[in-house]
C-alpha positions as CSV (number, residue, x, y, z in Angstrom):
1,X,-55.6,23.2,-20.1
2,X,-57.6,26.0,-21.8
3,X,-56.3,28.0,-24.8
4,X,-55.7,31.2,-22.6
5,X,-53.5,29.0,-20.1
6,X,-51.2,27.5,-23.5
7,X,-51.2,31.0,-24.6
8,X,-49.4,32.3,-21.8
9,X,-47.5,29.3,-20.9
10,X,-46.3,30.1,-24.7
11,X,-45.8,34.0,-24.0
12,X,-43.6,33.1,-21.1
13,X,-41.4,31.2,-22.6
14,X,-40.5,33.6,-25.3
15,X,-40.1,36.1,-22.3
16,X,-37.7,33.8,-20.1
17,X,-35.5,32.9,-23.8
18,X,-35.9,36.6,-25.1
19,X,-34.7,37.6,-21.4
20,X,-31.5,34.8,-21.6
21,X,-30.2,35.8,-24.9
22,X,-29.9,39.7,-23.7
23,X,-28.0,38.4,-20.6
24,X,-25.7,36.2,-22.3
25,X,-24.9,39.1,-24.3
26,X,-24.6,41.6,-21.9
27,X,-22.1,39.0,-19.9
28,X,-19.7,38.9,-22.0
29,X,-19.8,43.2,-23.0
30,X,-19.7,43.4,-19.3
31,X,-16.5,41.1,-19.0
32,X,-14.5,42.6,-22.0
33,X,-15.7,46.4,-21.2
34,X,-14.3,45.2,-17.4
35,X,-11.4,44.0,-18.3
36,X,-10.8,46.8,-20.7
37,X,-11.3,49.5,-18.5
38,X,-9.4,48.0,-15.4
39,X,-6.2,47.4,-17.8
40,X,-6.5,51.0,-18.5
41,X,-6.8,52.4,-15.3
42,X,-4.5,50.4,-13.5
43,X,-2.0,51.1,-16.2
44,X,-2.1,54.6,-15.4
45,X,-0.8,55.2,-12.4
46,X,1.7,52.3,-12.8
47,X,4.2,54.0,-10.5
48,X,6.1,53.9,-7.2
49,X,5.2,57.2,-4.7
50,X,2.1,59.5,-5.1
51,X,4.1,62.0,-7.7
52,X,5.3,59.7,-9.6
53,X,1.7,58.2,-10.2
54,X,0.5,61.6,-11.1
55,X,3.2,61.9,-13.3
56,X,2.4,58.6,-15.2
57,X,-1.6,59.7,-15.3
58,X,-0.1,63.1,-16.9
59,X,1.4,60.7,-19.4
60,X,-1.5,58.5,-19.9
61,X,-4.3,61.2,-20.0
62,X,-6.1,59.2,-22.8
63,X,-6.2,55.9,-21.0
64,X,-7.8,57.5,-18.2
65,X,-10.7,59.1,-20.8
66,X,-11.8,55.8,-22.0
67,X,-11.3,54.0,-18.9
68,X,-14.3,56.5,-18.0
69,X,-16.0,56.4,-21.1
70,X,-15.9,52.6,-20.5
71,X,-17.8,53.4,-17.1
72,X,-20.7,54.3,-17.7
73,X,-21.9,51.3,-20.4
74,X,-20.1,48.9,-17.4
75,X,-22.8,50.6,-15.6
76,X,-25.4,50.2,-17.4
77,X,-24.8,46.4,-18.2
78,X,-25.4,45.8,-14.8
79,X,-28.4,47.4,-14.6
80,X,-29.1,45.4,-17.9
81,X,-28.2,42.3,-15.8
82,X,-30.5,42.6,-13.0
83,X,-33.4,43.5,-15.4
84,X,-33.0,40.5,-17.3
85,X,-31.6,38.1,-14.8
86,X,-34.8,38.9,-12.7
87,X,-37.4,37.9,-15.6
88,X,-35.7,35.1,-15.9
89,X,-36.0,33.9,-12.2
90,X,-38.4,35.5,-10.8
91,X,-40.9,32.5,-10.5
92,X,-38.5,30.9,-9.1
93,X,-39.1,33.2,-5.8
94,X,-40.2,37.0,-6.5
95,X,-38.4,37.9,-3.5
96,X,-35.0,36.2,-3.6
97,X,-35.2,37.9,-7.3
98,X,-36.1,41.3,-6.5
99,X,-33.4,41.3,-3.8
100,X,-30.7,40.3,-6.1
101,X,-31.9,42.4,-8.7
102,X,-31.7,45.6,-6.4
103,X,-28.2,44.2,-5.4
104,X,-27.1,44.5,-9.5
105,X,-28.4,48.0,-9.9
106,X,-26.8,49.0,-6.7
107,X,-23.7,47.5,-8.1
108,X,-23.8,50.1,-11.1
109,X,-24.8,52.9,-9.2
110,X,-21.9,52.5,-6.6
111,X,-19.7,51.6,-9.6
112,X,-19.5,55.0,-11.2
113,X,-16.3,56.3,-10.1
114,X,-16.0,58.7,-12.5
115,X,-15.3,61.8,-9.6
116,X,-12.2,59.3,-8.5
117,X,-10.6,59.6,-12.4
118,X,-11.4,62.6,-13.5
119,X,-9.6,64.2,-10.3
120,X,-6.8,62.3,-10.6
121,X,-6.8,63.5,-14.5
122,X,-7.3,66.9,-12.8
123,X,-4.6,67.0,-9.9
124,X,-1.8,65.5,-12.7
125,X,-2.5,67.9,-15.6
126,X,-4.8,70.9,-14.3
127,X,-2.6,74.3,-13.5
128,X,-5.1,74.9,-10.6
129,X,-4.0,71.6,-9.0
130,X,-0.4,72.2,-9.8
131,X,-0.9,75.8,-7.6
132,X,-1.9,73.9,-4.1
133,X,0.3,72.5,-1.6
134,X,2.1,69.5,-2.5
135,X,1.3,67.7,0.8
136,X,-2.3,68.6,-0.2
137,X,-1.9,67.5,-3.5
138,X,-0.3,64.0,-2.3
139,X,-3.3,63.4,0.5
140,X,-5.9,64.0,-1.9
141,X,-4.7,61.6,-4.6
142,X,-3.4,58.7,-2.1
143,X,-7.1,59.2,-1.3
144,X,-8.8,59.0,-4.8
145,X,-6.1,56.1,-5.8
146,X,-7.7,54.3,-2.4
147,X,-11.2,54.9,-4.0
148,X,-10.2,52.8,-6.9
149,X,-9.3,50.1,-4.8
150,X,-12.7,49.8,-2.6
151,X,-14.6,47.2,-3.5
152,X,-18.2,48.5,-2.3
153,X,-19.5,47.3,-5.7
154,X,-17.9,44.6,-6.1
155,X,-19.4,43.2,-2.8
156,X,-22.8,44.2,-4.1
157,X,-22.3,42.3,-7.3
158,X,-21.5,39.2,-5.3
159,X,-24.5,39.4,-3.2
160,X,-26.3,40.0,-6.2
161,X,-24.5,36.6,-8.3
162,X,-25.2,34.3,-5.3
163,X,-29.0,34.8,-5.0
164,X,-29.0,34.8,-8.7
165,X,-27.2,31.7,-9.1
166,X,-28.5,30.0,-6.3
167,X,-32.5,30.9,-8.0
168,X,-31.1,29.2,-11.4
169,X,-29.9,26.3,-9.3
170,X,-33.0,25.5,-7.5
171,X,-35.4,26.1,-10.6
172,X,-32.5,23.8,-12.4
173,X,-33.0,26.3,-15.6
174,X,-28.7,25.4,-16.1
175,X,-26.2,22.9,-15.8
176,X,-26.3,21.8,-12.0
177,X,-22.5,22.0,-12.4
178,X,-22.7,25.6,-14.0
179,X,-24.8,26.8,-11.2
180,X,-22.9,25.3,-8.4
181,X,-19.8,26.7,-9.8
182,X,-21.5,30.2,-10.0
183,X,-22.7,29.6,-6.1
184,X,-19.4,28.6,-4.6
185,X,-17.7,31.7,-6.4
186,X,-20.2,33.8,-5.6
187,X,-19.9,33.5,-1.7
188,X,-16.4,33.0,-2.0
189,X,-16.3,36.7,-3.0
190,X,-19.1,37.3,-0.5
191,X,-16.8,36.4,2.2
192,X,-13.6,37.6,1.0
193,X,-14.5,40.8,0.0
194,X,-16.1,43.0,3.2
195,X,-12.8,41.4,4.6
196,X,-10.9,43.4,2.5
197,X,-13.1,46.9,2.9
198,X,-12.0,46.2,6.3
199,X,-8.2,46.2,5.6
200,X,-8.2,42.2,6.2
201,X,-7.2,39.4,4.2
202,X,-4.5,42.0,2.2
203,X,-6.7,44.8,2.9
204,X,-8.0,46.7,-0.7
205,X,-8.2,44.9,-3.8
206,X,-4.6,44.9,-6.2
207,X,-5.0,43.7,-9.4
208,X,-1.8,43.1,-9.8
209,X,-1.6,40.3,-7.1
210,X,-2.5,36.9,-7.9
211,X,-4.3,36.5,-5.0
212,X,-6.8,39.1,-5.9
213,X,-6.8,37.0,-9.9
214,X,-7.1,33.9,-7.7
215,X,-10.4,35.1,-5.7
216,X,-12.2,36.5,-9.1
217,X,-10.8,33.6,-12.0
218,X,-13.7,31.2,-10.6
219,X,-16.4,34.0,-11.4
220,X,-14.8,35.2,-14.7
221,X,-15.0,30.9,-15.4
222,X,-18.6,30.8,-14.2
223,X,-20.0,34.2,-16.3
224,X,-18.2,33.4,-19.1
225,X,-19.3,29.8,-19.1
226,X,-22.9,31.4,-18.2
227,X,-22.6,33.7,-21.1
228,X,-22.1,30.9,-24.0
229,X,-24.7,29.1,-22.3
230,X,-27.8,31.7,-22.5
231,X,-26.6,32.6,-26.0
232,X,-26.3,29.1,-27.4
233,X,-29.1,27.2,-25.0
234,X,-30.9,29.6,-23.6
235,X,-32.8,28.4,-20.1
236,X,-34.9,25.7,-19.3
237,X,-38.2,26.6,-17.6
238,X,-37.6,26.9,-14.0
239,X,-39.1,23.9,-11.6
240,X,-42.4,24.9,-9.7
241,X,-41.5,25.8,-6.0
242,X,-43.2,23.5,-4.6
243,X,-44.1,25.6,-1.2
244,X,-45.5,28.0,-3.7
245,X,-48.0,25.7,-5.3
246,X,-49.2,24.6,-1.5
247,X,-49.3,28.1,-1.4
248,X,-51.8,28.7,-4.5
């Protein structure tokens, strides 16, 4: 092994653990900012009928400003996720990685639903909104409340956490149990989830269900768990794919 070769063998290392310690971080901001902006917004428009949501969104106006606020670093986490979650697996298989990386930044650009808060902030304070026609005013939010309760992301994100978790299962760079766990929740959510776009299994997502806190508490589990793991261990080196070395 020439000095070059130990040199970046060394380099990559330090790339792969640099890489894991941003992820574990940007887990658990991810969670917490999640959490905290779905309390917020669901809070909101905690109310029975369409004008009585608006009237509880007039009353919560500042709820709904940092649930957006919260948006757009959610956002960017999971841009931050793919980044780093790619480097980390990507010699695993490039292409599995690239997919799943593509798969997390779609996630946070069909995640911004900041036109689906700020017009319901606009039809339950704005005088403009309060001038239309109150069957107008009632389709349009039922409409905007749906919105919130598509999971277009979501399903992104889980296409995105199985490839990723199946990569750091198969390079064993965690816990075989970890990953596994991370797998099985992942496709759980894979399945569940374009059944519910469609208006199956319960139709949209309700977060205040159980069933709905049922489908995600395996993920929250995994990431969490994840999260320590990357911070406190870090990775191991992923195994050679062997079909790749036949390869080269």
């Amino acid at each position: 092994m020439t000095i070059s070769t130990i040199d970046e063998s060394q380099r990559k290392v330090a790339r792969v653990g640099k890489a894991a310690r941003i992820a574990g971080f940007t887990f658990l901001f991810y969670i917490a900012a999640g959490i905290a902006s779905l309390i917020l917004f669901s809070r909101a428009p905690d109310a029975e009928g369409i004008a009585a949501k608006l009237a509880s969104i007039a009353q919560h106006t500042t709820e709904m400003r940092v649930s957006v606020l919260l948006s757009l670093p959610i956002c960017f986490s999971a841009l931050v996720l793919g980044v780093t979650l790619y480097s980390i697996t990507r010699e695993q298989d490039p292409t599995l990685a690239m997919l799943a990386m593509i798969c997390r930044v779609a996630e946070g650009l069909v995640g911004i639903f900041f036109p689906t808060t700020l017009g319901l902030l606009w039809l339950a304070t704005s005088t403009s909104a309060q001038a239309l026609d109150i069957g107008a005013v009632n389709a349009l939010s039922a409409f905007l409340l749906q919105m919130g309760a598509w999971s277009l992301s979501a399903i992104f994100f889980a296409v995105g956490s199985t490839l990723f978790s199946w990569l750091l299962l198969r390079g064993r760079m965690i816990p075989v149990a970890l990953a596994w766990l991370g797998v099985l929740a992942s496709v759980l959510l894979v399945v569940i989830l374009p059944l519910q776009l469609a208006g199956l299994f319960g139709g949209s997502v309700n977060w205040s269900g159980p069933v709905t806190w049922l489908m995600w508490l395996p993920m929250l589990v995994f990431e969490v768990a994840l999260a320590l793991w990357l911070l406190i261990k870090g990775v191991a080196m992923p195994t050679p794919n062997v079909a790749s070395s036949r390869a080269d």
